[in-house]
C-alpha positions as CSV (number, residue, x, y, z in Angstrom):
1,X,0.0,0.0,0.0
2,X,1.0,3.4,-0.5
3,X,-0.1,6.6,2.2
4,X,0.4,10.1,0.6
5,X,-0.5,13.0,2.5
6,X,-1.5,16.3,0.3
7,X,-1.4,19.5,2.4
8,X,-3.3,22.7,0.5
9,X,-1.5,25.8,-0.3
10,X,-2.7,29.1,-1.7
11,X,-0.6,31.8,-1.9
12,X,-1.5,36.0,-2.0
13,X,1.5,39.1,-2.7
14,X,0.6,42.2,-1.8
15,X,3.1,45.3,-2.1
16,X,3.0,48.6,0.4
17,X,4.9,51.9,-1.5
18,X,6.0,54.6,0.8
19,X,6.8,57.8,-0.9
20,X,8.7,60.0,1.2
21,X,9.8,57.8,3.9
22,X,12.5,60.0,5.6
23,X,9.2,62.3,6.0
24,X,7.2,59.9,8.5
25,X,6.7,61.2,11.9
26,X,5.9,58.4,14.8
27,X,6.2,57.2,18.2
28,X,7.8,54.0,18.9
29,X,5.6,51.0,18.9
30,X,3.2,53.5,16.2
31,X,2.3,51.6,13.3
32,X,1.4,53.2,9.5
33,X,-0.7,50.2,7.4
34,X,-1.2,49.6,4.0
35,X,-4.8,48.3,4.5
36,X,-6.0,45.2,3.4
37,X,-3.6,44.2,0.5
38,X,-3.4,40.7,0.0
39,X,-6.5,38.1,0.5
40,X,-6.5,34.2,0.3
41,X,-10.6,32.6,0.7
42,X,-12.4,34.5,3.0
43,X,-9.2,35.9,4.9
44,X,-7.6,39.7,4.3
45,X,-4.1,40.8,5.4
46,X,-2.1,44.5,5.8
47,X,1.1,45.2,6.2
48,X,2.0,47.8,9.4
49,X,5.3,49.3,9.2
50,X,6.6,50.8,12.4
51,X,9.2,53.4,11.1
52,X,10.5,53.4,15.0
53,X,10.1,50.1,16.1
54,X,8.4,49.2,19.0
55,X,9.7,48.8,23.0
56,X,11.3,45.5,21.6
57,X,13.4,47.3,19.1
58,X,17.0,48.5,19.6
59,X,16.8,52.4,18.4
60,X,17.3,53.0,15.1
61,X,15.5,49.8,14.0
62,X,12.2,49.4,12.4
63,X,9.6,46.4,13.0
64,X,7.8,45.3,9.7
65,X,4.7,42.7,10.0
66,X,1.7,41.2,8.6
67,X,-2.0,41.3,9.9
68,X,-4.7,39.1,9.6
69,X,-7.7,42.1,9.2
70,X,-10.8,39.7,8.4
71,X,-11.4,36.0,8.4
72,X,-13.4,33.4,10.0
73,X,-10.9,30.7,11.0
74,X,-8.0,29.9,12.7
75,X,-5.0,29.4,9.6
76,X,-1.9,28.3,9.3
77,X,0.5,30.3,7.3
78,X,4.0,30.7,5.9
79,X,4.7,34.5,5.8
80,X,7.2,36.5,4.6
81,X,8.4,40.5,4.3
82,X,10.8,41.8,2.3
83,X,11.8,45.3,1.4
84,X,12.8,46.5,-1.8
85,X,14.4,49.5,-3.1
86,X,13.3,51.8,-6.3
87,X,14.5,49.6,-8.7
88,X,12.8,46.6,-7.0
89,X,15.5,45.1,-6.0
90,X,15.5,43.4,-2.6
91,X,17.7,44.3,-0.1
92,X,16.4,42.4,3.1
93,X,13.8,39.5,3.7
94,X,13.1,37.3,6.7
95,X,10.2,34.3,6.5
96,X,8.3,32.5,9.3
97,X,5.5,30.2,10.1
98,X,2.7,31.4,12.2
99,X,-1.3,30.1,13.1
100,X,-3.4,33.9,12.4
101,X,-6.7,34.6,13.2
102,X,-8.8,37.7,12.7
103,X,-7.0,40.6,14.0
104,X,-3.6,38.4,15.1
105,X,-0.4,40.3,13.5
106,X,3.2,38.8,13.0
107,X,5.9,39.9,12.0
108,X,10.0,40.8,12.8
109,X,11.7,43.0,15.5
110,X,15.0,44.8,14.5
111,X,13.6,43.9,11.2
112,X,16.6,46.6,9.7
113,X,18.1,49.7,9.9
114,X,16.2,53.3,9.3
115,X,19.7,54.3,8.0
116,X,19.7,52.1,5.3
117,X,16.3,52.8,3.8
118,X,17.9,56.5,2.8
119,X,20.9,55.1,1.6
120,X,21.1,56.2,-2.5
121,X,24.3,53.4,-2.1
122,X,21.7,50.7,-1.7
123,X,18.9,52.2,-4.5
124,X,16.7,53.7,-2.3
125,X,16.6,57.2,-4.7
126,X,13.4,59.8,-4.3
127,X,12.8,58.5,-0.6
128,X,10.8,55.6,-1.8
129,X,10.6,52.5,0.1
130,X,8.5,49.5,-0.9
131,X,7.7,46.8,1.2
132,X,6.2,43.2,0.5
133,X,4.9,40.3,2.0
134,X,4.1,36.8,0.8
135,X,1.5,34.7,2.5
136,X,1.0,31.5,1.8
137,X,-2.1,29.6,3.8
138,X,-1.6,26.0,4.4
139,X,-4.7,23.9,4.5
140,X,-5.9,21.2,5.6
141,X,-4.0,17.7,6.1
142,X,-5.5,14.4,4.1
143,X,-3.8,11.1,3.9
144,X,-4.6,8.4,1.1
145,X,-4.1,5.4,0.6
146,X,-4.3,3.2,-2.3
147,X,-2.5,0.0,-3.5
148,X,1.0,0.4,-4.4
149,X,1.7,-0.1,-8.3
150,X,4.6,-0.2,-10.4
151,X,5.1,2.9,-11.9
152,X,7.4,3.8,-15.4
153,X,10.7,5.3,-14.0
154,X,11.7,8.2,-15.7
155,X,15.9,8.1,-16.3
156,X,17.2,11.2,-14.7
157,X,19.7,11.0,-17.9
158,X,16.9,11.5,-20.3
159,X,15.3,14.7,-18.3
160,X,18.9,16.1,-17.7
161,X,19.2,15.6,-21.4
162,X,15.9,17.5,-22.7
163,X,16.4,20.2,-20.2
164,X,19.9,20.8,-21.8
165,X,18.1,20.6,-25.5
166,X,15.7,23.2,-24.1
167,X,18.0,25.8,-23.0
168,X,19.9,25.6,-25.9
169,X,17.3,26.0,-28.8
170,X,15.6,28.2,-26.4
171,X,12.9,26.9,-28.7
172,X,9.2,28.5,-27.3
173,X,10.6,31.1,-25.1
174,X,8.1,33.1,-23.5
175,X,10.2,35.7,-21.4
176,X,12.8,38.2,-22.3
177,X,15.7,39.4,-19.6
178,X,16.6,42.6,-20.7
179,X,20.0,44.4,-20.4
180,X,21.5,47.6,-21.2
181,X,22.8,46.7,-25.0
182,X,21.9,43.0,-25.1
183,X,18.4,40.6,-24.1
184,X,18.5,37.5,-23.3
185,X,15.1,34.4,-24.1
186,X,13.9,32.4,-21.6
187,X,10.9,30.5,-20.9
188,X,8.9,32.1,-17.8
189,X,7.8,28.8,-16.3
190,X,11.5,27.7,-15.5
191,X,12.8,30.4,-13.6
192,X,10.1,30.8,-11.7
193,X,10.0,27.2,-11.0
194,X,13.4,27.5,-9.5
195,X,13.5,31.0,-8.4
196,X,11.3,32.5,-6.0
197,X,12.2,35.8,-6.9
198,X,11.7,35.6,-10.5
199,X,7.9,33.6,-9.5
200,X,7.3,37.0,-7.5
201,X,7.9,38.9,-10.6
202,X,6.0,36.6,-12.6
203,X,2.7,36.1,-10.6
204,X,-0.8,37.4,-11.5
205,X,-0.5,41.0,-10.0
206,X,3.1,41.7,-11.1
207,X,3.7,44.5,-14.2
208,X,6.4,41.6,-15.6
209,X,4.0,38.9,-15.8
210,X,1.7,40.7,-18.1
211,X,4.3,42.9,-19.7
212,X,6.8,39.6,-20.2
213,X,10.2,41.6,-19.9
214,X,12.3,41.6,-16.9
215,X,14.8,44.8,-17.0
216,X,18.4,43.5,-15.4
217,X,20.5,46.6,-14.3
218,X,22.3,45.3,-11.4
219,X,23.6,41.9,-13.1
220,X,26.5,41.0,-15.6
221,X,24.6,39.9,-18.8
222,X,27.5,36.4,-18.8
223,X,26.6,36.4,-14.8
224,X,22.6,35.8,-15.5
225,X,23.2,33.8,-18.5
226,X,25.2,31.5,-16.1
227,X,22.4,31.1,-13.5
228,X,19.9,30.7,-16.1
229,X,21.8,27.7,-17.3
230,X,22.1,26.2,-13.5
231,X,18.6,27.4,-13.5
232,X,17.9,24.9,-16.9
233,X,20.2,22.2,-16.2
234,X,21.5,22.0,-12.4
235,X,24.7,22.4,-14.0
236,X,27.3,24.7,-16.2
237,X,29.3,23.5,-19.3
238,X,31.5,26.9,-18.9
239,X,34.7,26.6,-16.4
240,X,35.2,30.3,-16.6
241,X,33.2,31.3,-13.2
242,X,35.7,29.2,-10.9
243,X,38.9,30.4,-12.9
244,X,38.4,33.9,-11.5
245,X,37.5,35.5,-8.1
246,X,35.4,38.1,-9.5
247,X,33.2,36.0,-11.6
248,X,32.7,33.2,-8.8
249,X,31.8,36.2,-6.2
250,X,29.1,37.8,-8.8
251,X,27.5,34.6,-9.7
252,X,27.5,33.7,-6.3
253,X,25.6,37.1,-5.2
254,X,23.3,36.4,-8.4
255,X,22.4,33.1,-7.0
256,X,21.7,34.6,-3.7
257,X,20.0,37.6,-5.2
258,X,17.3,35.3,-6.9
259,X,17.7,32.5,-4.3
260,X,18.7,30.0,-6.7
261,X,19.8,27.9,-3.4
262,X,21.3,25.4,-5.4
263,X,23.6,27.2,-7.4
264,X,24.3,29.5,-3.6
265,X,25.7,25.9,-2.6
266,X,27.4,25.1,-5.2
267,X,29.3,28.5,-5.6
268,X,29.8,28.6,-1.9
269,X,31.3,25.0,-2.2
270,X,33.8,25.7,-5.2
271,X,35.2,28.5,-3.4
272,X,35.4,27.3,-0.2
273,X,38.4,25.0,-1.9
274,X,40.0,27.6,-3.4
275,X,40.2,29.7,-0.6
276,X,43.3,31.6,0.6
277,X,45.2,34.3,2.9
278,X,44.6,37.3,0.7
279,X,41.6,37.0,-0.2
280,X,39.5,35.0,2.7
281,X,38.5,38.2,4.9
282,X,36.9,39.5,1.3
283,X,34.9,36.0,1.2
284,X,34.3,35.9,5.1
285,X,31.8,39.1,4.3
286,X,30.1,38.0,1.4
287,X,29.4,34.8,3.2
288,X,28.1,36.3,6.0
289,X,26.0,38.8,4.6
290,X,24.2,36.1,1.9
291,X,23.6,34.3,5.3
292,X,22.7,30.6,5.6
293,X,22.9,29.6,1.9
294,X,26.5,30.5,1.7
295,X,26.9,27.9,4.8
296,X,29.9,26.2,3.6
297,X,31.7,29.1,2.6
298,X,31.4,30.9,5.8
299,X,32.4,27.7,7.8
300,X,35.5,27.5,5.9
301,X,36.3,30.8,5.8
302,X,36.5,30.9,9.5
303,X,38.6,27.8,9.9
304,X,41.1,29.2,7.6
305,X,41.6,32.9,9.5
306,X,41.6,31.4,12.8
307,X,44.3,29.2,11.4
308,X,46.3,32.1,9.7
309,X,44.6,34.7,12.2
310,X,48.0,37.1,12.0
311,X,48.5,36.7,8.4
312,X,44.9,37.6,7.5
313,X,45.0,40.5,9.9
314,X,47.5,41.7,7.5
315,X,45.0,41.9,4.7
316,X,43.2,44.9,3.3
317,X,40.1,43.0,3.5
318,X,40.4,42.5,7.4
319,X,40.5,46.0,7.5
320,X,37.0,46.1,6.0
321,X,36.0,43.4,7.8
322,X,36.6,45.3,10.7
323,X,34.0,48.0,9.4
324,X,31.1,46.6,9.0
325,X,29.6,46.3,12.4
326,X,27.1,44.1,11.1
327,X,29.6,41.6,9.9
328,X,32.0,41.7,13.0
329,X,28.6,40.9,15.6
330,X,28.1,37.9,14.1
331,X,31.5,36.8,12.9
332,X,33.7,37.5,15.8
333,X,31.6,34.8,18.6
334,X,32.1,32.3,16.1
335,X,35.7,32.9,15.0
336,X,37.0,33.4,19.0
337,X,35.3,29.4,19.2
338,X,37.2,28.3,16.5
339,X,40.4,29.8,18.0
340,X,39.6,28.5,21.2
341,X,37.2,25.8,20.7
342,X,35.7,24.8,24.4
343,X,37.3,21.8,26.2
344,X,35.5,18.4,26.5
345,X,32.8,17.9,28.7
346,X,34.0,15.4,31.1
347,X,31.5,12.6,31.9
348,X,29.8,12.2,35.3
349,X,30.5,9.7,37.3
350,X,28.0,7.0,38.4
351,X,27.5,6.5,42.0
352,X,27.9,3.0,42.7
């Protein structure tokens, strides 16, 4: 016999624009909401936006949620936030799982920095901030069961194979990336398949879905043809990336950019064997800002300072290591315990 268990999904995007966001005046723990913005059956949602935080927020720190405004049930939901700049490019995003009911709000403390949200540097241009949130209901939980049969196997070589043939005829293409002298054909379906920032650009209420062009300003046109390949074929037939620390750090922040966690990994992986001396302070802070994706490279990267700790001190990029506050919070507790890892626990004794 064979049990399956089917969980329901449906999932709603709603966006909140804020034009002149240096301009907003109020108190701490003062919210300003978009309104009901995003709704899934009979249930609405808003996004509040505390420009000051609340009491649980250090100062300078904003709190971002998601409200349930209108429903007639208890749900269970996947949520996330991110914030985006002018360009729509996003700069942060956190995700959580939380049970809503009608007038329950969740959301994230310390969710970033007011600072940043001016910042031209980061492409927040004519004080315009733009917030989003994702909510994604998850239903209710059936098992079935039915007699197991032998099923045709399909040969992972043949997919692999036709995937391949696809991205290189490009044949049916429904989607054009578009750069500053160049474009490049895709078909819609796969990236959002594998992306979930390229499905957010592509769902119902998006202008790219019904527009079908995506305008890249912030990406090398080789970089994204690159992920779109690893996007295709889990794979890339070009060694060029891993022959050159500048290409493996951009295709790695284009993976991370569009969450193509797979590629994240794989990037993170090849350079974590390549790493050395000179340049490991410079990867330390890529890895840390990406966050987990970038896993292995971060690991690694602090095994080899704390190993060559007065060499890499040395470096020009431990000197900008050592200016970002951000980076040096959450780098230095775990590079002082792989200096000086904690002894053994010793076992108890048992009493006779």
């Amino acid at each position: 016999m064979e049990a399956t268990l089917s969980v329901s999904k449906q999932t709603g995007i709603g966006r909140f624009r804020i034009e002149g966001f240096s301009l907003l005046h109020r108190k701490k723990g003062e919210p300003v909401s978009s309104g009901p913005i995003i709704q899934i059956g009979d249930s609405k949602w808003e996004i509040l936006v505390y420009p000051t935080g609340n009491e649980r927020c250090k100062d300078g720190w904003i709190r971002v949620s998601v409200r349930c405004v209108s429903g007639q049930r208890e749900v269970r939901a996947l949520y996330s936030v991110s914030v985006m700049n002018a360009a729509g490019e996003v700069k942060h995003r956190l995700e959580e799982e939380a049970f809503f009911t009608n007038g329950d709000g969740w959301g994230f403390d310390n969710f970033i920095r007011q600072e940043r949200l001016i910042d031209p540097s980061k492409g927040f241009t004519d004080d315009l901030v733009i917030f989003e949130a994702c909510v994604t209901v998850l239903g209710q939980e059936i098992v079935s069961v039915k007699p197991l049969q032998a099923e045709p196997k399909c040969e992972a070589e043949d997919l692999i194979a036709d995937l391949r043939a696809l991205w290189d005829t490009r044949q049916g293409t429904d989607l054009v990336l578009q750069f500053e002298s160049t474009a490049l054909q895709v078909h819609g379906l796969m990236l959002a398949a594998r992306s979930p920032v390229f499905a957010r650009m592509l769902s119902a209420q998006m202008t790219e879905a019904s527009s079908r062009l995506i305008k890249i300003e912030d990406v090398d046109p080789d970089i994204m043809q690159w992920l779109c390949e690893f996007i295709y074929t889990g794979t890339l037939r070009d060694e060029r990336p891993w022959s050159s620390e500048e290409l493996a750090g951009a295709l790695l922040q284009a993976a991370a950019k569009y969450e193509v966690r797979g590629l994240v990994h794989w990037c993170s992986t090849k350079v974590a064997a390549t790493l050395t001396v000179d340049t490991v302070a410079e990867w330390l802070i890529l890895a840390t800002q990406i966050g987990p994706q970038a896993g292995p490279l971060k690991d690694r990267c602090l095994q080899v300072v704390a190993g060559s700790l007065s060499e890499v001190q040395a470096t020009e990029g431990w000197q900008r290591l050592m200016q970002n506050a951000r980076v040096v919070s959450e780098v230095a507790p775990l590079l002082f315990q792989a200096i000086s890892p904690p002894p053994p626990r010793k076992k108890a004794k048992l009493r006779q």
